[in-house]
DRENGU-813618 format. One line per 4 residues: for each residue z, x, y negated of N, C-alpha, C. Coordinates in steps of 0.02 Angstrom, whole numbers. Example, Ala and Ser with C-alpha at 12.3 -4.5 7.8 and 13.67 -1.06 7.14 Angstrom:
REM residues 2
390,660,284,390,615,225,390,660,165; 354,642,112,357,684,53,394,645,-2;
REM end
This chain:
REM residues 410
3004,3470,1620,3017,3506,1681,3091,3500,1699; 3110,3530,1757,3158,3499,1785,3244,3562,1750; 3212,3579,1677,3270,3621,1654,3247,3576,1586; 3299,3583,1528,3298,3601,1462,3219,3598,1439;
3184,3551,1401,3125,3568,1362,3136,3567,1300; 3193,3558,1244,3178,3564,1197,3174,3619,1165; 3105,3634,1143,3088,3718,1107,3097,3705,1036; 3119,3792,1017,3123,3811,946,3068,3819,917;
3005,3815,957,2955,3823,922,2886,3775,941; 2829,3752,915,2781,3704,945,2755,3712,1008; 2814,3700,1045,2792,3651,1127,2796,3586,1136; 2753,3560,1122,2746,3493,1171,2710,3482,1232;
2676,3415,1225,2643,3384,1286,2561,3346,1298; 2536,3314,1354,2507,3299,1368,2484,3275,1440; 2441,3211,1453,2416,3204,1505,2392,3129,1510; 2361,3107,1598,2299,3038,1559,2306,3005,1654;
2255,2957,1642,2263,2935,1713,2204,2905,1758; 2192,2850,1772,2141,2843,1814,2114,2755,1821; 2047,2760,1848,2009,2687,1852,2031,2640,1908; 1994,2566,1894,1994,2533,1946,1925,2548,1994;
1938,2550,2042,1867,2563,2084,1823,2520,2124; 1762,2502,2156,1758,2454,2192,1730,2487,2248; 1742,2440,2295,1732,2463,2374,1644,2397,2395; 1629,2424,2429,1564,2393,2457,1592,2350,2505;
1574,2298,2508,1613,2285,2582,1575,2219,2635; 1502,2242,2657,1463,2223,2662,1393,2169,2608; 1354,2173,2653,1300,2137,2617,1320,2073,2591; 1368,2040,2615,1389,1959,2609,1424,1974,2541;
1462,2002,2530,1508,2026,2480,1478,2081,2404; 1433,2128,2399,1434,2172,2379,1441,2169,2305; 1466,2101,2274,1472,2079,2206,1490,2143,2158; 1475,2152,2098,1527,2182,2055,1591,2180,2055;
1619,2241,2041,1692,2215,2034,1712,2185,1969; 1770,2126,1972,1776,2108,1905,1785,2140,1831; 1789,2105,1798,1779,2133,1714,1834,2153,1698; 1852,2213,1682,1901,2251,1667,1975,2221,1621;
1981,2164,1639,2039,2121,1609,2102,2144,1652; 2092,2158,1719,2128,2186,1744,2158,2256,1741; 2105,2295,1736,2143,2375,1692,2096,2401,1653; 2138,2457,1608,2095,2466,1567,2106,2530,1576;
2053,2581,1565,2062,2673,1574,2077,2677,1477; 2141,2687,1482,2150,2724,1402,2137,2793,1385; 2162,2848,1431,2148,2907,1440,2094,2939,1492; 2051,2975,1486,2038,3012,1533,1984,3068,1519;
1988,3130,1547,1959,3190,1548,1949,3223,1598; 1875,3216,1621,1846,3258,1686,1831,3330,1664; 1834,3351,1590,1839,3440,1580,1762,3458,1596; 1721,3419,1589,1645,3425,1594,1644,3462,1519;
1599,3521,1534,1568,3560,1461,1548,3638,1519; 1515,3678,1464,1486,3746,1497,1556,3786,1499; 1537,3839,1547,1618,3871,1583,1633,3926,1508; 1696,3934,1494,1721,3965,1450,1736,3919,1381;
1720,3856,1379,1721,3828,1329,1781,3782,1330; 1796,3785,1270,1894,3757,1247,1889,3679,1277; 1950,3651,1286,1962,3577,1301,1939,3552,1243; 1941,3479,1258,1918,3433,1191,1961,3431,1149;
1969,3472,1088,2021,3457,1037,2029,3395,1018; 1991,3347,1032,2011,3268,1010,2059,3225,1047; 2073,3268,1112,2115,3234,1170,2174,3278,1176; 2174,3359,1165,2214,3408,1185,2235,3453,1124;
2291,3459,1112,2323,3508,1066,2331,3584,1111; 2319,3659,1121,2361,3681,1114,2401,3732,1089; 2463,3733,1108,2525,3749,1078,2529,3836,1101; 2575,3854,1042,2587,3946,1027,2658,3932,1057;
2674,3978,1073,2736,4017,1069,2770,3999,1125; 2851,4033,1143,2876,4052,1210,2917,3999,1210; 2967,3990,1260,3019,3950,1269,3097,3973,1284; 3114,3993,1235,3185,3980,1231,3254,3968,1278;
3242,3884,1274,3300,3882,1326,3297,3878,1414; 3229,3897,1411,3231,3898,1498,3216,3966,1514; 3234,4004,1482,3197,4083,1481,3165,4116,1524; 3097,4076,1496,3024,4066,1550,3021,4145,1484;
2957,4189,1547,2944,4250,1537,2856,4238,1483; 2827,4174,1470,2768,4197,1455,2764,4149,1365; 2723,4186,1362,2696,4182,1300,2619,4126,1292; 2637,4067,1259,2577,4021,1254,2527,4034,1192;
2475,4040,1232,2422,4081,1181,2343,4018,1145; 2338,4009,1103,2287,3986,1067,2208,4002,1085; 2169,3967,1082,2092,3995,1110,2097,3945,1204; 2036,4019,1204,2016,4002,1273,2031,4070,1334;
2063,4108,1313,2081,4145,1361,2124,4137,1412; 2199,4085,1381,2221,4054,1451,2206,3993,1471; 2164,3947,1419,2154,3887,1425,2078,3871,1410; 2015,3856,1488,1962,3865,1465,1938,3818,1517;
1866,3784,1528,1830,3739,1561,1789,3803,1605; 1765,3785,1657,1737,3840,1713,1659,3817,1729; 1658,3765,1677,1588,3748,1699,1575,3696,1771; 1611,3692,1797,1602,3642,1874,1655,3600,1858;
1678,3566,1802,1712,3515,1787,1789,3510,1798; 1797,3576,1777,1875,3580,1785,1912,3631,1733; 1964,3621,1721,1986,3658,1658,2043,3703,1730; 2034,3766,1680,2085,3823,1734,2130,3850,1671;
2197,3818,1688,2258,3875,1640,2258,3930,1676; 2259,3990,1648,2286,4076,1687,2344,4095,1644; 2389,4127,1699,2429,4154,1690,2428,4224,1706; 2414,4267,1638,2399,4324,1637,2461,4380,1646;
2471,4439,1679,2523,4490,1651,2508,4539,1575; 2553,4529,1547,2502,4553,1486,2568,4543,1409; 2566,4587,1381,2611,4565,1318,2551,4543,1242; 2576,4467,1247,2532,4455,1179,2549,4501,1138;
2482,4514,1102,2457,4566,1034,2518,4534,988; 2556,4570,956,2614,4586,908,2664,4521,895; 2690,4491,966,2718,4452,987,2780,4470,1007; 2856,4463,993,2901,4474,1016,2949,4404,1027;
2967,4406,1093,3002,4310,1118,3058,4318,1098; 3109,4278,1107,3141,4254,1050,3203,4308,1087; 3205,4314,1153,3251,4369,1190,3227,4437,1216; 3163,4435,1196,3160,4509,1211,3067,4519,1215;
3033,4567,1242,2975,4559,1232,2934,4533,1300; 2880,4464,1279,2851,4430,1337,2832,4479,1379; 2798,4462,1421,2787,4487,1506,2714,4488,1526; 2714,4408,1501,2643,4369,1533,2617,4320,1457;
2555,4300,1488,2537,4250,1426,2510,4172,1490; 2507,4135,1439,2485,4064,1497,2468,4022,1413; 2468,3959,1452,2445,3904,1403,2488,3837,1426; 2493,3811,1388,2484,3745,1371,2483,3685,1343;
2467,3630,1383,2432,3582,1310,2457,3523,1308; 2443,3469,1228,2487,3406,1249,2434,3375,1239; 2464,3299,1211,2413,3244,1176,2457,3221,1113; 2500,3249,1085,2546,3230,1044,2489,3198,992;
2521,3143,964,2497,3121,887,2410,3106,924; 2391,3113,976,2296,3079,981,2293,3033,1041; 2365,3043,1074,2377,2997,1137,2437,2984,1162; 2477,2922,1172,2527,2904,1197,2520,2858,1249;
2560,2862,1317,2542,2823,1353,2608,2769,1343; 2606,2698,1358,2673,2657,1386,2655,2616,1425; 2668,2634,1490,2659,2603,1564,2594,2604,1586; 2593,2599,1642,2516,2635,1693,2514,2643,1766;
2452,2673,1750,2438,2732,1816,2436,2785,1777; 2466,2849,1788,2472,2907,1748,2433,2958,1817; 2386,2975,1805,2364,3043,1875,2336,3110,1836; 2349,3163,1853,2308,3228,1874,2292,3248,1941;
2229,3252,1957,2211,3299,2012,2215,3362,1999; 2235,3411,2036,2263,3484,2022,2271,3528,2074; 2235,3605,2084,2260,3623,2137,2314,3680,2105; 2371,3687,2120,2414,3729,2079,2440,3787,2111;
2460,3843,2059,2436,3929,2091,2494,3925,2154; 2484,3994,2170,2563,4025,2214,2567,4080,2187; 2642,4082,2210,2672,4146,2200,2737,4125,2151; 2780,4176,2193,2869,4179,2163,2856,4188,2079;
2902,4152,2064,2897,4135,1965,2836,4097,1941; 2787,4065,1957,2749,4020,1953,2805,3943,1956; 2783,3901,1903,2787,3854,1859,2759,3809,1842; 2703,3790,1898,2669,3727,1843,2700,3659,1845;
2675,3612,1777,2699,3562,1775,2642,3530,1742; 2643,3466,1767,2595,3377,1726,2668,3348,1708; 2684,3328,1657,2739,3265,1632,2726,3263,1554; 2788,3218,1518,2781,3168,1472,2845,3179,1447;
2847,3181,1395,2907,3170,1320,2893,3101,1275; 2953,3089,1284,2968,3015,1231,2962,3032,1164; 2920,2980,1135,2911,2998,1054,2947,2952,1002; 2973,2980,952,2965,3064,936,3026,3080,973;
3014,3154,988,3042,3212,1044,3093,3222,996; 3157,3187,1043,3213,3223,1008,3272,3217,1080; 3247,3283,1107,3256,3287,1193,3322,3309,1208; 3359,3281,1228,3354,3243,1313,3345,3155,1283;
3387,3158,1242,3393,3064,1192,3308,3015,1214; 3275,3075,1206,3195,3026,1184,3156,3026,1258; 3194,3058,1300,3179,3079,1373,3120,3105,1407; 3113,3115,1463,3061,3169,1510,3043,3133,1543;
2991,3120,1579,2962,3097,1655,2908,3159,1680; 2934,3191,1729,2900,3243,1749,2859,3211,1822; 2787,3212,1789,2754,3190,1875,2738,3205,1920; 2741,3306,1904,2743,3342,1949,2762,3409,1934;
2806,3418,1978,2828,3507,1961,2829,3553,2023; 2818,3609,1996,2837,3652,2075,2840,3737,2066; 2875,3755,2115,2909,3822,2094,2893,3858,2137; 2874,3922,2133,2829,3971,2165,2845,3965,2238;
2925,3978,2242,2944,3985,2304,2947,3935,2349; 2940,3877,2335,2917,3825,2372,2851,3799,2397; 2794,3824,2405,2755,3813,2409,2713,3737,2435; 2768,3722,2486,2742,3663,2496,2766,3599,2487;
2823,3602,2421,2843,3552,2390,2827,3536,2323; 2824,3484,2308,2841,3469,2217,2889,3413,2208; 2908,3409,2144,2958,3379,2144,2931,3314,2060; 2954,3280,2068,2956,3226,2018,3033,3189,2005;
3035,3210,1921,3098,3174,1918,3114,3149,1836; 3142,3119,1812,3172,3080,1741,3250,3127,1716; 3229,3146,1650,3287,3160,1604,3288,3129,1530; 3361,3121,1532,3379,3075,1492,3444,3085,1449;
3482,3060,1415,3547,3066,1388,3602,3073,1438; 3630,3112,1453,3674,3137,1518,3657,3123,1575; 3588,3136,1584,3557,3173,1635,3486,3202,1630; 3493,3278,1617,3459,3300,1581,3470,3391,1609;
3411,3406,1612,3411,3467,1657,3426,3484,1731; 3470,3513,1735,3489,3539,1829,3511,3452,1843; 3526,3400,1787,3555,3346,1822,3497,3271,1807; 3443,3308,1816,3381,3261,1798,3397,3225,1891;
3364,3164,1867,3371,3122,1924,3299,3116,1964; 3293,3141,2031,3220,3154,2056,3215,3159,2156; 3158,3183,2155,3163,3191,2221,3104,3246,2229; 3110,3251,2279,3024,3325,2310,2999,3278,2357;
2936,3304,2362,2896,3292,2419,2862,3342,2441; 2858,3346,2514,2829,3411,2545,2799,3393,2604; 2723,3429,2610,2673,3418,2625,2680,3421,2717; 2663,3402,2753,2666,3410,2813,2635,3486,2860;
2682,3496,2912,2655,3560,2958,2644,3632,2917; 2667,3627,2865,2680,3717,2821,2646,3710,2799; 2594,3654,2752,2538,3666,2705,2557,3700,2648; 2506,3718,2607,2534,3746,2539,2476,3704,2515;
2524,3659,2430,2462,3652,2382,2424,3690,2356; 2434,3759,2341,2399,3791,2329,2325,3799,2354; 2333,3761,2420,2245,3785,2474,2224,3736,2447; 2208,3657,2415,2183,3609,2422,2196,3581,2343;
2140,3518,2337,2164,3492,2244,2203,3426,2299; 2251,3420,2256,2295,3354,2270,2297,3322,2184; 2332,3242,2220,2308,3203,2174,2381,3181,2145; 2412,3186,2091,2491,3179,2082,2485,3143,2030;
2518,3079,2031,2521,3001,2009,2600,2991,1981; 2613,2917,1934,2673,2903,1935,2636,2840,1914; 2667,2779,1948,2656,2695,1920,2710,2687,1883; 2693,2689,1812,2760,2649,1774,2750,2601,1737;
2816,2537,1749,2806,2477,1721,2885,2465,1678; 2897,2427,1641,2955,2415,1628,3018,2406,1665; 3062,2471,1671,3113,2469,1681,3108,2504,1776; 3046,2541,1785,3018,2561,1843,2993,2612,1838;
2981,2664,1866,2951,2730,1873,2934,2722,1962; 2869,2738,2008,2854,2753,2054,2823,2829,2068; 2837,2875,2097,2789,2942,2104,2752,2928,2175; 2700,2972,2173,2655,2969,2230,2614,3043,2236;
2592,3063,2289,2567,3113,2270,2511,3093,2337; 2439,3098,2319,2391,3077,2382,2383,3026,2379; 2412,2968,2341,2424,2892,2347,2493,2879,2405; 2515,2933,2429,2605,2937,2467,2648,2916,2434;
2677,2888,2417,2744,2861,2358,2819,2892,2403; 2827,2939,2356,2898,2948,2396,2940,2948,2357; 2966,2916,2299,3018,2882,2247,2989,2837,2211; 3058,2806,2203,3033,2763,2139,3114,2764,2117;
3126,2748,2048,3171,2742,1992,3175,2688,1951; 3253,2663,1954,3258,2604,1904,3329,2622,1871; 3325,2578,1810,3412,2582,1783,3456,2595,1832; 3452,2573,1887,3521,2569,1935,3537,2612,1971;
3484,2678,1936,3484,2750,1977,3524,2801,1945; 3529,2762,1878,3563,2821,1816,3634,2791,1821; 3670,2768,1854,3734,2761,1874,3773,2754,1794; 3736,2726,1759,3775,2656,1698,3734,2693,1636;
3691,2761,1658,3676,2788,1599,3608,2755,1562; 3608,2783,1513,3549,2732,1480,3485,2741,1490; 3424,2724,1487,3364,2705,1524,3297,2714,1456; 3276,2774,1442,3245,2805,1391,3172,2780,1419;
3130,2745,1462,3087,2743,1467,3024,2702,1463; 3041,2643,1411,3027,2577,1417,2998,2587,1344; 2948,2658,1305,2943,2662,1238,2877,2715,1236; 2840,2725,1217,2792,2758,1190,2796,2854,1226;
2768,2885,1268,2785,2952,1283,2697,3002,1277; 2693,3037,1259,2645,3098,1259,2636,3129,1334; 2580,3156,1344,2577,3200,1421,2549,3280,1393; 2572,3310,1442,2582,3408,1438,2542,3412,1519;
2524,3463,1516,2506,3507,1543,2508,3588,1528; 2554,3620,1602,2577,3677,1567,2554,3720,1626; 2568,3792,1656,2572,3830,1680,2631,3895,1650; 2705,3880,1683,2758,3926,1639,2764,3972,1691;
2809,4040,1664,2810,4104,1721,2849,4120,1707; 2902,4119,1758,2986,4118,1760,3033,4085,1755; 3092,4092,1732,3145,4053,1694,3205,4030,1770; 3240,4005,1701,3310,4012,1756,3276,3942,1830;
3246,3911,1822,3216,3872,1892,3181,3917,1937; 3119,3958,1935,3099,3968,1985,3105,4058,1980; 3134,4066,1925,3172,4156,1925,3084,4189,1929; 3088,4245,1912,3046,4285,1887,2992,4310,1951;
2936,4313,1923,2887,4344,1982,2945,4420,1993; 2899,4451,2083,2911,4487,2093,2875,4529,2112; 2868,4587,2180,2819,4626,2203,2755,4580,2232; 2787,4535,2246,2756,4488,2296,2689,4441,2259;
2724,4424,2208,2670,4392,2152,2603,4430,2128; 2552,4409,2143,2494,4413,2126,2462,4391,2078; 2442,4437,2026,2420,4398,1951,2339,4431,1940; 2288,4366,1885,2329,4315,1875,2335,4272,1929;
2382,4224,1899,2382,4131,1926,2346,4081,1895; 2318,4027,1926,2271,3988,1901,2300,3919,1929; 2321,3868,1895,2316,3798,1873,2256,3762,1874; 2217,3755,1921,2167,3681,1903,2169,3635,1891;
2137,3609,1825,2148,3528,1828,2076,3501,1841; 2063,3462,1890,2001,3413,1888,2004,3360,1853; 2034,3312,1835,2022,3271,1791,2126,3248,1785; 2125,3193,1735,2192,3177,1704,2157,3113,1677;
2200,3063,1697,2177,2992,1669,2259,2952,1659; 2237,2901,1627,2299,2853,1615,2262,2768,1618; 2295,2725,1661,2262,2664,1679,2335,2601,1639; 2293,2577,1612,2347,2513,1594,2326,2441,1605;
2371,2405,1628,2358,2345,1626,2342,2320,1571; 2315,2234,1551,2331,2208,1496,2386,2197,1486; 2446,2173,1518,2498,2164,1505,2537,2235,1524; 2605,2237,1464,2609,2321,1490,2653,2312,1566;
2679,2250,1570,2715,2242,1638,2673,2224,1701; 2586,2209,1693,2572,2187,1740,2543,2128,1705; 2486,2086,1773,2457,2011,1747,2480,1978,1807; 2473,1922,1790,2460,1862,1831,2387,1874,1904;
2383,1850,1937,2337,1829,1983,2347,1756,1987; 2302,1718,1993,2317,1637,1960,2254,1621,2051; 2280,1570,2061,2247,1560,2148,2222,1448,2125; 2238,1446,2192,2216,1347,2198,2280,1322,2185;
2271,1267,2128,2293,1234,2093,2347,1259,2020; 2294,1311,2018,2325,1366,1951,2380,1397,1965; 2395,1396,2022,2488,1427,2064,2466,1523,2026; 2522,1545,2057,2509,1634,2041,2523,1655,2106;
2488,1728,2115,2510,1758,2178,2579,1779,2164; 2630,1768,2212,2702,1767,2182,2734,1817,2249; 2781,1879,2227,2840,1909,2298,2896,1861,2282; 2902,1833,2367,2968,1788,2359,3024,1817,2356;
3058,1782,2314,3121,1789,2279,3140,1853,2240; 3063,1860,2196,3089,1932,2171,3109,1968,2210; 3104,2006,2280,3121,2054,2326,3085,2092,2343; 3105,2181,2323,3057,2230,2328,3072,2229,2385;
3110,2216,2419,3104,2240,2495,3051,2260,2546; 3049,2290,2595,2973,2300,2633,2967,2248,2673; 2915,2198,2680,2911,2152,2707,2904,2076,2696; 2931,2095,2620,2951,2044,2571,2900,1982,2595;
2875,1916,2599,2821,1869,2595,2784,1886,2527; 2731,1876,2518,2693,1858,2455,2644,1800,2454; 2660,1749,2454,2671,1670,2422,2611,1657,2360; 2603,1596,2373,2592,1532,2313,2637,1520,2268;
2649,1523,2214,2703,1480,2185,2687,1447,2108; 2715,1430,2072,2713,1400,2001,2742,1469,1973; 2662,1457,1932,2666,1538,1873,2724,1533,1837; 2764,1600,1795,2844,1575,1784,2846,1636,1724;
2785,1683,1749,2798,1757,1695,2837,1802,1721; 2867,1809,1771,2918,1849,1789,2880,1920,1811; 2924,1964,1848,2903,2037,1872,2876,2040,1947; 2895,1977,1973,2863,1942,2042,2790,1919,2045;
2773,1918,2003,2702,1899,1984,2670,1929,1942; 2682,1989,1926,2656,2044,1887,2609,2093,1926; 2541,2099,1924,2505,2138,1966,2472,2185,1925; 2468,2243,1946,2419,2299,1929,2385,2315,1963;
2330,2336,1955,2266,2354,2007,2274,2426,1989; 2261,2458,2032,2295,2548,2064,2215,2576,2030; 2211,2626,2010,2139,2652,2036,2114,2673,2112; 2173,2679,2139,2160,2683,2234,2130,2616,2245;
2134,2567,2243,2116,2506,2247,2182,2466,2289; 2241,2465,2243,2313,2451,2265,2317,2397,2217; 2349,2329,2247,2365,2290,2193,2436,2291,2205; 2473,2312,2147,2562,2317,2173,2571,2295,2108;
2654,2256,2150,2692,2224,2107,2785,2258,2121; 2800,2251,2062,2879,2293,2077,2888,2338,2128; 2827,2383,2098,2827,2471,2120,2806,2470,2172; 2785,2420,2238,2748,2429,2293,2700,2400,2312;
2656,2385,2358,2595,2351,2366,2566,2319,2396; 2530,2258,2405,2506,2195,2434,2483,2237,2483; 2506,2197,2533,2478,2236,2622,2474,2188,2650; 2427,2214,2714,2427,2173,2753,2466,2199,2837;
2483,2142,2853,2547,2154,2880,2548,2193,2950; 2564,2245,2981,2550,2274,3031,2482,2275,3038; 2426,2339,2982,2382,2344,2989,2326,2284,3006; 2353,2232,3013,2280,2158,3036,2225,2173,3017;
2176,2159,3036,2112,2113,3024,2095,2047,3054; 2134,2028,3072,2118,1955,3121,2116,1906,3067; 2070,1850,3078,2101,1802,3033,2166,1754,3045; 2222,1759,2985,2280,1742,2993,2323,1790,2980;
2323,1837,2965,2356,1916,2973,2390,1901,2908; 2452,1915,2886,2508,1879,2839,2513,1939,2782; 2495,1938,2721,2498,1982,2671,2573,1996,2643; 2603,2058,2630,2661,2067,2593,2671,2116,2559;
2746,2136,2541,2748,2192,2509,2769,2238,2531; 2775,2321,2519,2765,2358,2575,2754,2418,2527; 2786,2474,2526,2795,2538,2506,2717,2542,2508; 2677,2587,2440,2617,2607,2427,2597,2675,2480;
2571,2667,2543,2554,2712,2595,2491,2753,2597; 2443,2708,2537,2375,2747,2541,2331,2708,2601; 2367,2669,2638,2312,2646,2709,2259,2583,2682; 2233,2594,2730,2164,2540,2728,2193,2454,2715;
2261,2448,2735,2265,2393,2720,2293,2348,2691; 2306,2411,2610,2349,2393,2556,2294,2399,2505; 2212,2401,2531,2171,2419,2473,2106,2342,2479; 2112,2351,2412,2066,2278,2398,2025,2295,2326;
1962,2258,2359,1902,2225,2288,1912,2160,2261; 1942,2165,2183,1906,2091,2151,1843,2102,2130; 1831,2061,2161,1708,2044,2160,1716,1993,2086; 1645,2008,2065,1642,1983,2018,1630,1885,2031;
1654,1857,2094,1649,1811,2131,1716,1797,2143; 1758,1792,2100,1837,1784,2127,1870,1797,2177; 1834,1818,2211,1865,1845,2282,1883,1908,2285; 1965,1910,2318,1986,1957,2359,2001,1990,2399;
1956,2041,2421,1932,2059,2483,1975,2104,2501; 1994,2118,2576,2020,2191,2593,1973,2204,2630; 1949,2277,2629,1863,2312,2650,1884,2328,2709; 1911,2345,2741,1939,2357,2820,1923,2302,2852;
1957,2260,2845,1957,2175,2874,1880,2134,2871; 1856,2154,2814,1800,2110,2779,1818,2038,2764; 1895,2038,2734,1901,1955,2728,1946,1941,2661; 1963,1891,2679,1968,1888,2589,2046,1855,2583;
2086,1872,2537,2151,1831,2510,2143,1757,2514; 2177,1742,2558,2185,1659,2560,2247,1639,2575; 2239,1580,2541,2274,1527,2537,2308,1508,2619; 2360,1492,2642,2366,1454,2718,2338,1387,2736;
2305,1334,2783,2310,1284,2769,2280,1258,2692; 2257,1278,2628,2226,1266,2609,2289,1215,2542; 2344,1236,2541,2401,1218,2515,2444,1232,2468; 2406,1187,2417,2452,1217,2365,2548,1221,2357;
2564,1195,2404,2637,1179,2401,2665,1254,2388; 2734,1243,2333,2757,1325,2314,2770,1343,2368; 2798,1404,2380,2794,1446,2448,2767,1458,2494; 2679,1434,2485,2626,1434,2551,2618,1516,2546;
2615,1540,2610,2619,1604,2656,2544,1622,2613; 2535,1674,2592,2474,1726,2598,2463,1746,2635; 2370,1768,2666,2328,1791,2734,2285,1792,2701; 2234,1833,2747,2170,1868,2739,2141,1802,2796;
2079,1805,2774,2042,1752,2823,1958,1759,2807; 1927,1767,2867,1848,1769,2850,1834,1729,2762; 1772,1770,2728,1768,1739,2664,1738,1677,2675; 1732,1608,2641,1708,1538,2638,1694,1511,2574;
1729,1559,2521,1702,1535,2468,1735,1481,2449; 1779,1445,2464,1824,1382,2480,1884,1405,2391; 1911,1362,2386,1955,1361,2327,2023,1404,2355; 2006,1400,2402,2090,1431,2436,2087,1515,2425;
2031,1553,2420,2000,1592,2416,1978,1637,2359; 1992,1585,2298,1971,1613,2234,2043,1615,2184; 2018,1698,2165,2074,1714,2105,2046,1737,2051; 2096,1731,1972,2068,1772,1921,2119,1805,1924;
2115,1861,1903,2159,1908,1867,2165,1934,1810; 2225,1909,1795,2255,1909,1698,2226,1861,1668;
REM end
């Protein structure tokens, strides 16, 4: 979270992420999607079981006791009273008012009780799609958080990636951000995002993501991407995130970030989680897409830029030719995603790269037919001209089945 996590007593972490999906995209097309060489679901928990019954101890630890240095007001309790399944496939943390039974915090006596949980020691993620769907409480001193500790936790050194946080009094923001070795707490490096026209998350489940690849962090919330993070953000400092991290799920109440409930706060508070997944490539940086005459789908000149071309070229291994398939159905490379260019469907319409927006025309099926389709368009990744020469332009073009047309991936 976006203060101090290292506790004097067993708090850690937890959390998981999400699939590749396939889209229908007419009768001509309706192939399988390809064989999971492209991603793989390492983590995931839809919280299916009868209502009142504990998380899966084989996926979820959780953890006793208060916190210390952020002098959050509640007390993390064991069982199923703050931490329980509801029966309709969702696990609900509560945050109760209430002083745990013969419990005294380390500054004075708790307030409230809450929960939460990790995957320490039964799950580590390194690089992904990291998601929870979640609808998260309101009210002033409310705290929830989804993020990740570097293992083994020896914090700020082993570092944080928080994928989503948010503080009572904000209702219609959350924030995502990285701490690390001198930058770490109030000076974690991050950004917010906030929902349009006075929404509150609280009314709705939203879907809060982070794509991380080597030496990259992207957040998204909805499939919206509104940061991304590289070395060159920590202004010379060092870069903790390229190593093995655990995921948490918490619900905290108080502390010097979002300061203490008040009259106004309504208890309890409830945390939903609908599901938590974690998606990895085979490669932890990404695969290849390999096209006509064994070339790779390639961004020219290594340039995240928006707009970038995405090309033919001679496979090389680089981060330009590194693709992950989204569980949105996003194929992105260096944190953003194959689009097509000013919304097209025409045939000829020029594919590139392009900040991850969520729209119809950054989303694609690999069929179990090598083809890559975008379902809007109904047409498929091709080749220009039919040319293998390095730097031939990428487009969508009615499907033909033609060599210009067919890819593997990884």
């Amino acid at each position: 979270m976006a203060s101090p996590r290292l506790l004097r007593r067993c708090l850690l972490a937890a959390l998981s992420a999400a699939l590749v999906g396939s889209v229908a995209v007419g009768p001509a097309r309706a192939q399988a999607a390809a064989p999971a060489a492209a991603a793989v679901t390492t983590f995931s928990d839809s919280f299916d079981g009868p209502a009142g019954s504990a998380v899966n101890g084989s996926k979820w630890t959780l953890e006793t006791g208060d916190n210390v240095n952020n002098h959050e007001r509640q007390y993390y309790t064991s069982g199923t009273k703050n931490a329980a399944l509801d029966g309709q496939g969702h696990l609900v943390i509560t945050a109760r008012k209430e002083n745990p039974a013969g419990y005294q915090c380390w500054y004075g006596s708790c307030q409230y009780t809450s929960a939460r949980l990790n995957t320490a020691g039964k799950f580590n993620a390194q690089y992904g799609h990291v998601e929870a769907r979640m609808k998260i409480p309101r009210g002033q001193g409310m705290w929830p958080a989804f993020w990740m500790l570097g293992t083994p936790v020896n914090w700020p050194d082993s570092g944080e990636i928080d994928v989503m946080e948010n503080v009572g009094f904000e209702p219609s923001t959350v924030h995502g951000t990285v701490h690390g070795p001198g930058y770490s707490g109030s000076g974690g490096i991050g950004a917010g995002y906030t929902l349009p026209n006075g929404q509150a998350f609280a009314d709705a489940f939203h879907t809060f993501a982070v794509d991380w690849a080597p030496d990259s962090i992207t957040w998204s919330v909805d499939g919206n991407v509104y940061q991304r993070r590289t070395p060159a953000d920590l202004g010379g400092k060092t870069w903790v995130f390229n190593k093995p991290f655990f995921l948490i799920l918490n619900l905290a109440v108080g502390g010097y970030w979002p300061g203490d409930p008040d009259g106004s706060t309504q208890l309890p508070q409830q945390l939903v989680v609908d599901s938590v997944s974690v998606t990895t490539s085979d490669s932890a940086a990404g695969v290849p897409v390999r096209g006509l005459a064994g070339k790779c789908v390639d961004v020219a000149g290594a340039n995240s830029a928006n707009g970038t071309p995405v090309q033919l070229y001679d496979c090389n291994g680089t981060g330009a030719q590194a693709w992950t398939v989204g569980s949105d159905g996003t194929l992105r490379a260096l944190g953003k995603c194959l689009d097509v260019t000013a919304n097209g469907t025409a045939d000829g319409s020029a594919v590139q790269l392009w900040d991850c927006t969520g729209g119809p025309n950054q989303k694609w099926t690999v069929t179990g037919a090598h083809d890559i389709v975008n379902p809007q368009a109904n047409k498929c990744l091709d080749v220009t001209g039919n040319s293998s020469a390095n730097g031939t332009r990428l487009q969508i073009w009615t499907c033909t089945g033609g060599a210009n047309q067919k890819w593997t991936v990884g």
